[in-house]
C-alpha positions as CSV (number, residue, x, y, z in Angstrom):
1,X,60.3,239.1,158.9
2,X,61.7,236.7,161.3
3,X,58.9,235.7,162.7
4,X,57.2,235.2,159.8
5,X,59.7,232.8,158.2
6,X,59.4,231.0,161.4
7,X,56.1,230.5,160.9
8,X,56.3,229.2,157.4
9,X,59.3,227.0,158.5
10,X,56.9,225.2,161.2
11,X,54.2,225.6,159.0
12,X,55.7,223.1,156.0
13,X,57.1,220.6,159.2
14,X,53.4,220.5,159.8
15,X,52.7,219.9,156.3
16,X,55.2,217.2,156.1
17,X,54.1,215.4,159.1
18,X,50.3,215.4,158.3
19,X,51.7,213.8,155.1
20,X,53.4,211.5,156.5
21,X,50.7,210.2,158.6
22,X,48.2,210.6,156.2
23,X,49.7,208.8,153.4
24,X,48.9,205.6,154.8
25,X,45.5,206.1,155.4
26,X,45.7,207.2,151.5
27,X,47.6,204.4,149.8
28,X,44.9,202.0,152.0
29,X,42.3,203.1,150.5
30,X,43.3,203.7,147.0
31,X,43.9,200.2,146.9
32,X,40.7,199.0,148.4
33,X,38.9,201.1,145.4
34,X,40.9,199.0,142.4
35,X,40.0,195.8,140.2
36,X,41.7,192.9,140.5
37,X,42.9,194.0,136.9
38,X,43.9,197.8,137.8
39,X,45.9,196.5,141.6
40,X,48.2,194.4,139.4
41,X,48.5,196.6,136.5
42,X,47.7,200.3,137.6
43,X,49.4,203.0,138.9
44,X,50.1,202.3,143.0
45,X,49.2,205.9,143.8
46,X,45.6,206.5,142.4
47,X,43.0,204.5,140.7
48,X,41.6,205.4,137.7
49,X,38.4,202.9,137.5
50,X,36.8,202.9,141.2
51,X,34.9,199.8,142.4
52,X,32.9,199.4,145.5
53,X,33.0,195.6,145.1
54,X,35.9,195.1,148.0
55,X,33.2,197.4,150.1
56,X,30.1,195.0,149.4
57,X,32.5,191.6,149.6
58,X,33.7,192.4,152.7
59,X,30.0,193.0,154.6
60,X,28.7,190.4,152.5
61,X,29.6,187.3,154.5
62,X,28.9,184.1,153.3
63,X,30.6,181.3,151.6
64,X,33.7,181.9,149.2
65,X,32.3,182.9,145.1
66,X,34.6,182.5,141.9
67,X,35.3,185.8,140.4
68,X,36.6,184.2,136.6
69,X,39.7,181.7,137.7
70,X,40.1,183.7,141.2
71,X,38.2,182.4,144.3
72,X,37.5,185.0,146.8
73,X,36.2,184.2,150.4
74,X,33.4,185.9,152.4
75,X,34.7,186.4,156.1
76,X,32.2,187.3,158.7
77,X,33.8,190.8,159.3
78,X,31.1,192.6,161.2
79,X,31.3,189.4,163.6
80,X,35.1,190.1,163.8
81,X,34.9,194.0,164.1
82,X,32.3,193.5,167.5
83,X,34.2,191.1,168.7
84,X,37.4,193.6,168.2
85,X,35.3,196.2,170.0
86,X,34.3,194.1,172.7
87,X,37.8,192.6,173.5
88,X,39.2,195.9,173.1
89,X,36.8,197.6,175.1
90,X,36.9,195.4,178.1
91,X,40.7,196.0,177.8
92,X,40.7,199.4,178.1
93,X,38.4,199.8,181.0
94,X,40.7,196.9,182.6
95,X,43.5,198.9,181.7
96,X,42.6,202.1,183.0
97,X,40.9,200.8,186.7
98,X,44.1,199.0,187.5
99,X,46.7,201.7,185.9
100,X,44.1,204.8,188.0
101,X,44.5,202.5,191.3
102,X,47.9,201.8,191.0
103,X,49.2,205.2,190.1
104,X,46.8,206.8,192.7
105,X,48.9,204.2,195.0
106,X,52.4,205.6,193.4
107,X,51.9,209.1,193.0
108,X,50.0,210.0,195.9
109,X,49.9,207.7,198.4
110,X,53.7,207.2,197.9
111,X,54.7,203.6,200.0
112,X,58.0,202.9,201.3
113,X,60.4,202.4,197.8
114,X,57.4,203.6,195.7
115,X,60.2,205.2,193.1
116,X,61.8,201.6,192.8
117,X,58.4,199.9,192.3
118,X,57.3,203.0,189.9
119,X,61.0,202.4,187.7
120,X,60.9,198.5,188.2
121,X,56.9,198.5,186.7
122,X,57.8,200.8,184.1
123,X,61.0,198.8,183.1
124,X,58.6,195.9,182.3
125,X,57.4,197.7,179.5
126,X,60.1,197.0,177.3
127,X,59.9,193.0,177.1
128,X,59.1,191.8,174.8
129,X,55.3,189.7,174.2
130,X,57.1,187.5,172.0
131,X,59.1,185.6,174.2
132,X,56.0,185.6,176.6
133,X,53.8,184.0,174.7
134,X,54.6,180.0,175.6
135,X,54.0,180.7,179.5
136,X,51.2,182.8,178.9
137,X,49.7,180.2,176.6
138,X,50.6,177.7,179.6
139,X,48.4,180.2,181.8
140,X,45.4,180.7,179.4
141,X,45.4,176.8,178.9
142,X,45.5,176.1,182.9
143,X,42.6,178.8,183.3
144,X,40.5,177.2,180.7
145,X,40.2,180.0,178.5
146,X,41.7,178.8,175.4
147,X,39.8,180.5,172.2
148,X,37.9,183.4,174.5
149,X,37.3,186.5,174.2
150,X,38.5,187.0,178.5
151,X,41.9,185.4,177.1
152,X,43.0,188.7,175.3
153,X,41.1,190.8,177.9
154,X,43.4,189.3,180.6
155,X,46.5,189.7,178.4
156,X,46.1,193.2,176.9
157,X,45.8,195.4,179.8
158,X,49.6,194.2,180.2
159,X,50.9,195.7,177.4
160,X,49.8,198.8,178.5
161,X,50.0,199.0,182.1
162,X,53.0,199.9,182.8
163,X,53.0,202.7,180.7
164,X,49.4,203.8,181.9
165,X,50.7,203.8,185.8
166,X,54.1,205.8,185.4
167,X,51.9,208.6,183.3
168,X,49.3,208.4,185.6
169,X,51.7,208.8,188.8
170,X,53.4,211.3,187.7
171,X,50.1,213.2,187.2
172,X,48.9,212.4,190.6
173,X,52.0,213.0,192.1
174,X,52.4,216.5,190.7
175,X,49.1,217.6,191.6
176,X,48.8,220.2,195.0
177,X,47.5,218.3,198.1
178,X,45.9,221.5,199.0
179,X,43.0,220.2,196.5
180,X,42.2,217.1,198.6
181,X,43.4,218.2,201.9
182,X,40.5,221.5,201.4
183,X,37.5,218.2,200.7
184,X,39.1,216.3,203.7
185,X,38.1,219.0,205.7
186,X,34.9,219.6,204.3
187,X,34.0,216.2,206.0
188,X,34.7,213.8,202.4
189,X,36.1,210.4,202.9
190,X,39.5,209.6,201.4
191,X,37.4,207.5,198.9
192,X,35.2,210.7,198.1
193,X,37.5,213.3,197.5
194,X,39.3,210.7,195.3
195,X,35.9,209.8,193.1
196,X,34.7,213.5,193.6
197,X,37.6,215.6,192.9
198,X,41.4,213.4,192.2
199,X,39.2,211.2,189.5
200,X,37.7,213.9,187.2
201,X,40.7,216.4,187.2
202,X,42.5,213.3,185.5
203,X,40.5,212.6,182.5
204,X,42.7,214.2,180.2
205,X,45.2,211.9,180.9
206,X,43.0,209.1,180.9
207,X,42.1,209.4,177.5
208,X,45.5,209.8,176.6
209,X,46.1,206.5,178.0
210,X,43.4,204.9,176.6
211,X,44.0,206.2,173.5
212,X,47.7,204.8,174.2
213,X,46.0,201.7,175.0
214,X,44.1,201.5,171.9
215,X,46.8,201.8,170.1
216,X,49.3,199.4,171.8
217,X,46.6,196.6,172.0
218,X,44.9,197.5,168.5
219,X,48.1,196.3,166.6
220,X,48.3,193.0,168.3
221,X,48.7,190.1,166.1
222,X,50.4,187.8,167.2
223,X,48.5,187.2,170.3
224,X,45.0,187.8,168.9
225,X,45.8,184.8,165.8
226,X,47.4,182.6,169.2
227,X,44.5,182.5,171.7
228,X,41.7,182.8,169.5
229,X,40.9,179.7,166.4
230,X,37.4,179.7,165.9
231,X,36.0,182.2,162.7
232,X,32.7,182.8,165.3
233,X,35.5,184.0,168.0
234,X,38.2,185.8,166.1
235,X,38.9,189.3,165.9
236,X,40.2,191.2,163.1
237,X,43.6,191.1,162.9
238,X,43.1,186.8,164.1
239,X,41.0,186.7,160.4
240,X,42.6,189.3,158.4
241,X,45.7,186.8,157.1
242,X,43.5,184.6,155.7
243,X,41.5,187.4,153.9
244,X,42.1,188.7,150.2
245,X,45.2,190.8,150.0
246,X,43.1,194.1,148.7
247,X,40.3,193.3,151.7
248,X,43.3,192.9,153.9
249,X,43.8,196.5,153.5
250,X,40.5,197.4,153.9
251,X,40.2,196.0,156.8
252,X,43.3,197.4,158.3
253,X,41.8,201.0,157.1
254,X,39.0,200.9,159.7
255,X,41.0,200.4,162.7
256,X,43.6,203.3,161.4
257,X,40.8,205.8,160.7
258,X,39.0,205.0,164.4
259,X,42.3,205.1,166.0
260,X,43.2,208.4,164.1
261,X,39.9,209.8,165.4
262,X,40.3,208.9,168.6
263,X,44.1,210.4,168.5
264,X,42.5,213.6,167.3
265,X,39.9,213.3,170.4
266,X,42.8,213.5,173.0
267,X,44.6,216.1,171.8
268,X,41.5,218.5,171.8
269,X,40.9,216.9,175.3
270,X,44.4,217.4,176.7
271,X,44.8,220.9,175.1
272,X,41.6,222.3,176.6
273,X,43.5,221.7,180.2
């Protein structure tokens, strides 16, 4: 009896979380389905005329077209969503060569004061970007990289380093020397036995920390609207303010949904060990 009241007590805490964390996703998209009529007058939890127009608008591109007295403009938002994935996914693999090399250094290798260095480099992880952003303008401008793609690509893979490397060391760190010592003595270089062996027993964390990266990086607006001016260069979330407030949505529903599925990737990753 016990047990099965605990089981219907975690049960509805599961219930109320997917909830939670679906309702979102919901709301989103409920408005992206509504006239311009229904959004102002309708109900804000479902929609009782649906409209694909948003949809078509949106992947339309083009110049802006007068919908009766309201002007709506075309953005190019398959331009902005592979530029998102190519900044994004330069980051990432940035990210997660530094964070693997630097961890690997940490948590394995372990240097004279490598706990200091480990608590010092995580401890950067809670300044703030926003009172960053004037010298790292300063930088970008001195580099010569004002409105580029490499501009974000340099400046991402800081907001998630940190983070990457103290998960990562520990990992490493944790892991029995027994595993490399046995491939040093089958002859393997140091390099080897880390590409070989250290490298793919870490993948499960790796995609958690890409998927942390995603995440940390994939909410960035500030930066993204900062470095990058041109409509040809911009990513989403640099285009989405001057967007329609009902396409806004919409296109902050595609990066949820990908990020969600990604999320849902890692945990079937890290649970299978």
């Amino acid at each position: 009896m016990k047990g099965r009241r605990r089981r219907w007590r975690h049960g509805l805490l599961l219930a109320a979380a997917a909830l939670y964390s679906l309702f979102p996703i919901y709301f989103i998209t409920v408005q992206s389905l509504k006239t311009a009529e229904e959004d102002v007058f309708g109900s804000p939890l479902y929609v009782a005329d649906p409209t694909f127009e948003n949809y078509t608008e949106l992947f339309a591109g083009g110049e802006a077209r007068v919908r009766g007295y309201v002007i709506v403009p075309r953005v190019p938002f398959l331009l902005w969503m592979l530029n998102s994935v190519t900044v994004f996914g330069a980051a990432i693999v940035v990210t997660l060569v530094a964070s693997v090399l630097a961890a690997y250094a940490l948590g394995r290798l372990q240097p004279p004061g490598w706990r200091g260095w480990r608590r010092v480099l995580f401890a950067t992880y809670v300044i703030p970007h926003t009172i960053l952003f004037i010298p790292l303008y300063q930088v970008i401008i001195a580099l010569g990289l004002d409105d580029n793609h490499l501009a974000l690509v340099l400046i991402y893979p800081t907001m998630a380093i940190p983070f990457c490397v103290w998960i990562l060391s520990a990992f490493y760190r944790n892991l029995p020397r027994e595993i490399e010592d046995s491939a040093l003595v089958e002859g393997a270089t140091p390099w080897t036995a880390f590409v070989r062996i250290m490298f793919p027993m870490s993948r499960n964390v790796l995609v958690a920390a890409g998927v942390f990266t995603l995440g940390t990086i994939g909410n960035d607006f500030m930066l993204a609207s900062i470095f990058l001016v041109d409509p040809a260069n911009q990513t989403v979330a640099a285009g989405e303010p001057g967007g329609h407030p009902r396409r806004a949505r919409l296109r902050r529903l595609c990066p949820r949904l990908r990020a969600g599925s990604h999320r849902r990737h890692a945990r079937r990753r890290i649970g299978s060990g």
